[in-house]
C-alpha positions in Angstrom: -51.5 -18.4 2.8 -51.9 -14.9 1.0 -53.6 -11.8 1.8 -53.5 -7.9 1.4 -52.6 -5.8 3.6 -55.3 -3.7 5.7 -53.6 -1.7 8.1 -50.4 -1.3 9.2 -48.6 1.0 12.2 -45.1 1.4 11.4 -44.2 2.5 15.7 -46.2 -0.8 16.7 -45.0 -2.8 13.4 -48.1 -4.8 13.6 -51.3 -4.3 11.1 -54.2 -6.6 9.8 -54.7 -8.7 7.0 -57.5 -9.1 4.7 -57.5 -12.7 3.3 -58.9 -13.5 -0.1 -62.3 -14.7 1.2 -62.6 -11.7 3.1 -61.9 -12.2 6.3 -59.0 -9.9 8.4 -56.2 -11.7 10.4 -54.2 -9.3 12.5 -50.9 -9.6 13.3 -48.6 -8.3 15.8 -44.7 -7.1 16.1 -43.2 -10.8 16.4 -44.6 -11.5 13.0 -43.6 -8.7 11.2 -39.9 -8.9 12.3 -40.0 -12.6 11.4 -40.6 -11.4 8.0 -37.3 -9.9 7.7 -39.5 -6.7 6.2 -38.9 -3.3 7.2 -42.1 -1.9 6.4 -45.4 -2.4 4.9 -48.6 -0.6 2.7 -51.9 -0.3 2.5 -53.0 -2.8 0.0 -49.5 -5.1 -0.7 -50.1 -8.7 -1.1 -47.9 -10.7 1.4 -47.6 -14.5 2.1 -48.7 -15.1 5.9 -47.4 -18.5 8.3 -50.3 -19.0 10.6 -50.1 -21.2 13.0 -53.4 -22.0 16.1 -55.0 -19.5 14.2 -52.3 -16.6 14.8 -50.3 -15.1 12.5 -46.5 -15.6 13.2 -44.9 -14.6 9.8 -45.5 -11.9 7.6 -43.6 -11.1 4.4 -44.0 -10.4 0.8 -45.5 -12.1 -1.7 -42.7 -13.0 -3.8 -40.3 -14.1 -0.4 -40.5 -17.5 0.8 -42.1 -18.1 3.9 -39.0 -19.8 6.5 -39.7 -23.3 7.5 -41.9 -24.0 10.4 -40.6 -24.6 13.9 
């Protein structure tokens, strides 16, 4: 799944997502740092893992997502 990047707080490392359809997904600390990404902005499109309707992996676009547990 993809979306754009709505907020982000770089002392929390946790943001919100917009998806394409419109809807926001946020996403806390533990999802970020499994992105292996050191920071994120307003706007960037990113590939999200979402799993029970929580984000657990945030990264860029053009990284691969890592393989489900």
């Amino acid at each position: 799944m993809q979306g754009t990047v709505r907020t982000f707080d770089d002392e929390t490392r946790s943001g919100s997502v917009l998806l394409d359809d419109g809807s926001e997904l946020p996403f806390d600390a533990a999802a970020f740092d499994a992105g292996g990404l050191r920071l994120l902005r307003f706007g960037q499109r990113v590939n999200l893992a979402v799993h029970e309707g929580r984000v657990t992996v945030v990264t860029l676009s053009t990284f691969p997502l890592p393989p489900s547990p």
